[in-house]
C-alpha positions in Angstrom: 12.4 -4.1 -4.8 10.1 -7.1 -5.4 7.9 -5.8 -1.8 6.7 -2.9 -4.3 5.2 -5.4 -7.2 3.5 -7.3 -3.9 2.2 -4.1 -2.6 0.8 -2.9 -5.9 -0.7 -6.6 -6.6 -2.5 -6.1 -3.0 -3.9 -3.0 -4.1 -4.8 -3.9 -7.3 -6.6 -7.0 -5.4 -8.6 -4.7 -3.1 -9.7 -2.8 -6.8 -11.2 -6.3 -8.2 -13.2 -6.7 -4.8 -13.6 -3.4 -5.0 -14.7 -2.9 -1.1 -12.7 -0.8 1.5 -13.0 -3.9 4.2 -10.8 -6.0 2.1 -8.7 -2.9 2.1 -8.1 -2.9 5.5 -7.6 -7.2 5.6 -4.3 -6.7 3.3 -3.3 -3.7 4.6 -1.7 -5.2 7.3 0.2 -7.2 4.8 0.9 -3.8 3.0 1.8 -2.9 6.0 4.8 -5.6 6.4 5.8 -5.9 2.8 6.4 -2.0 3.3 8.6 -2.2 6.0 11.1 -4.1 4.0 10.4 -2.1 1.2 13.7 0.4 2.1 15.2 -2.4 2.8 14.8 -4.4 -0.4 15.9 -1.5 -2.2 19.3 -0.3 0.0 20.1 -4.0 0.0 21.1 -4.1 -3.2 22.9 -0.5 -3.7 25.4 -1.0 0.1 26.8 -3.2 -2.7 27.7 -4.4 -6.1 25.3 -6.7 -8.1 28.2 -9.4 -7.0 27.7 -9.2 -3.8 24.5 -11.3 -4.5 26.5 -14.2 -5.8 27.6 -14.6 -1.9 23.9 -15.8 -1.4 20.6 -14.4 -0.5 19.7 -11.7 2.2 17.8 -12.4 5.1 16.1 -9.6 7.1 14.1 -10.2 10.1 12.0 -7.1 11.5 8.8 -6.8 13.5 6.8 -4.1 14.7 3.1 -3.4 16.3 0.3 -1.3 15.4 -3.6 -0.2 16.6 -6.5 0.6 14.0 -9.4 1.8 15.9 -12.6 2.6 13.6 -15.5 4.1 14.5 -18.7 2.5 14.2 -20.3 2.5 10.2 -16.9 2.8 9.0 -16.1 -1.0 9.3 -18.3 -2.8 11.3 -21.6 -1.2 12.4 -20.0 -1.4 16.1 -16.8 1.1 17.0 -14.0 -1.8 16.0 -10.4 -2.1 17.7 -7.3 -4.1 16.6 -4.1 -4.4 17.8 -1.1 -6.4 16.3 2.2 -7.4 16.6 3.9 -9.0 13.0 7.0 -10.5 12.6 8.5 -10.9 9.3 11.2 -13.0 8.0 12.6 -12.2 4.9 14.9 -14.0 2.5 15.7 -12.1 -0.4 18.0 -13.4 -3.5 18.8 -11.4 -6.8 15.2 -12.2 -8.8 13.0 -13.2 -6.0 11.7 -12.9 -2.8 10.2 -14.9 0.2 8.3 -13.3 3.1 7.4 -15.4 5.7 5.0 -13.7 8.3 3.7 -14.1 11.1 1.2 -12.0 13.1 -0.7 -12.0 16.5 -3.8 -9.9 16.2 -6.7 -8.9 19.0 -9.7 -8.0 17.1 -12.1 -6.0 19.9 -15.7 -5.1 19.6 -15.4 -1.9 21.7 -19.3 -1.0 22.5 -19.0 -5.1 24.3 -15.3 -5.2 25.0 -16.1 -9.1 23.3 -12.6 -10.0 21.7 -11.2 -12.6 19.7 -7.6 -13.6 18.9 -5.9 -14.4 15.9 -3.1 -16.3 14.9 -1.4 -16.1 11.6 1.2 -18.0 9.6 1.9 -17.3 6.3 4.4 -16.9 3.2 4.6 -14.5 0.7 6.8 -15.9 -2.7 7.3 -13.3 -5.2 8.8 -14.4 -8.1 11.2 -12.8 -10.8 7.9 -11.6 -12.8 6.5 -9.7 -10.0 3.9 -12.5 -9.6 2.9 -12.9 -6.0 1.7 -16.3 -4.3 0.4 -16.0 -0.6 -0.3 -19.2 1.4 -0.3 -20.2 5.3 -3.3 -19.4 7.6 -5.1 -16.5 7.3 -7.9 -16.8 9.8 -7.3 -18.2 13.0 -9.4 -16.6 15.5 -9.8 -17.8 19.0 -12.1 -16.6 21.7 -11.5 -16.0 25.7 -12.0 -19.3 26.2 -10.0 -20.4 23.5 -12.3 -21.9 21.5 -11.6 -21.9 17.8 -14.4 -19.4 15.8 -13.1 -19.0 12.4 -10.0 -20.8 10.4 -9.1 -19.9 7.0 -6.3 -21.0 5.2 -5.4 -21.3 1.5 -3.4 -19.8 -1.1 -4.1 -16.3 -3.0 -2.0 -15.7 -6.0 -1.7 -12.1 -7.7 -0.3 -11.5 -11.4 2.3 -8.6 -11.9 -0.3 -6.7 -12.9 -2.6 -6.9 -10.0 -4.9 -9.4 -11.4 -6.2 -12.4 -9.0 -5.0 -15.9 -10.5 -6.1 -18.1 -7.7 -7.9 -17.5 -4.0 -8.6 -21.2 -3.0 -12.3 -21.4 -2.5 -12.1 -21.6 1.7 -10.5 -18.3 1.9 -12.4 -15.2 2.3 -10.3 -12.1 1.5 -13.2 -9.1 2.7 -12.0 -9.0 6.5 -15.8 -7.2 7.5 -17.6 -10.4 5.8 -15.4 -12.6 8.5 -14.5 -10.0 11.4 -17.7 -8.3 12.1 -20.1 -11.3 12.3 -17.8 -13.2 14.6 -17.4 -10.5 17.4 -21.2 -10.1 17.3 -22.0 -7.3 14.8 -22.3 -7.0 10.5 -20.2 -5.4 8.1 -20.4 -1.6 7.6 -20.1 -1.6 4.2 
């Protein structure tokens, strides 16, 4: 049940920056939390409130996705990504850890010019609903391998949605970091 409080959190971050490419940067993570979502709330009802007194749950899941966008709705050039994501969960009676880990291609389409990304990071969502993110959260290579953009920090959201801490290295609008690298600017 705690994957709700971090999904509302997320949103609730993309309202403060209040732009829809930092939307699309966490939906991914939405996207994860969701998944377990059902899962964090059957867990509990298969059995009684003892059954957590056996230990914690772990649930491991993964699945793709694409998000094409046309050009002038993300970047001003027709934008492609595709991504697999793997999450580990543990999940005990008042808290949650998510640790996930995604491989991304992020494509400019009118150049076919694309970078890869590789992510590590953990989600802890504590009894309050508050929810602390750290790992890597840029890692973008090129072709060649060559390393374009890193950012890693830690991004902490309050029950209520409010941002407590982005370390100052970490950029959460995905256009600002996306866009510029495979050649192009920011839509929006």
């Amino acid at each position: 049940m705690r994957r709700v409080g971090v999904i509302a959190a997320l949103g609730a971050l993309l309202a403060t920056f209040g732009k829809r490419a930092a939307m699309r940067r966490f939906a991914m993570v939405a996207g994860v939390l969701s998944v377990g979502t059902v899962l964090g709330v059957l867990a509990p009802a298969a059995g009684s409130t003892a059954a957590w007194a056996d230990g914690p749950q772990h649930v491991k899941s993964s699945f793709q996705f694409e998000n094409p966008q046309p050009a002038g709705a993300f970047c001003d050039f027709n934008y492609g990504e595709v991504a697999t994501v793997s999450l580990d969960a543990i999940i005990f009676a008042g808290t949650e850890t998510d640790h996930i880990a995604a491989i991304v291609i992020h494509t400019n389409l009118d150049t076919g010019f694309s970078l890869t990304e590789v992510d590590h990071f953990t989600v802890f969502t504590a009894a309050d609903g508050q929810a602390k993110t750290v790992g890597i959260f840029w890692h973008l290579r090129n072709a060649d391998g060559k390393l374009v953009v890193v950012q890693s920090g830690q991004l902490v959201i309050s029950p209520t949605g409010e941002i407590v801490k982005v370390t100052p290295a970490l950029n959460p609008d995905k256009a600002a970091v996306i866009c510029p690298a495979l050649g192009g600017q920011p839509a929006i």
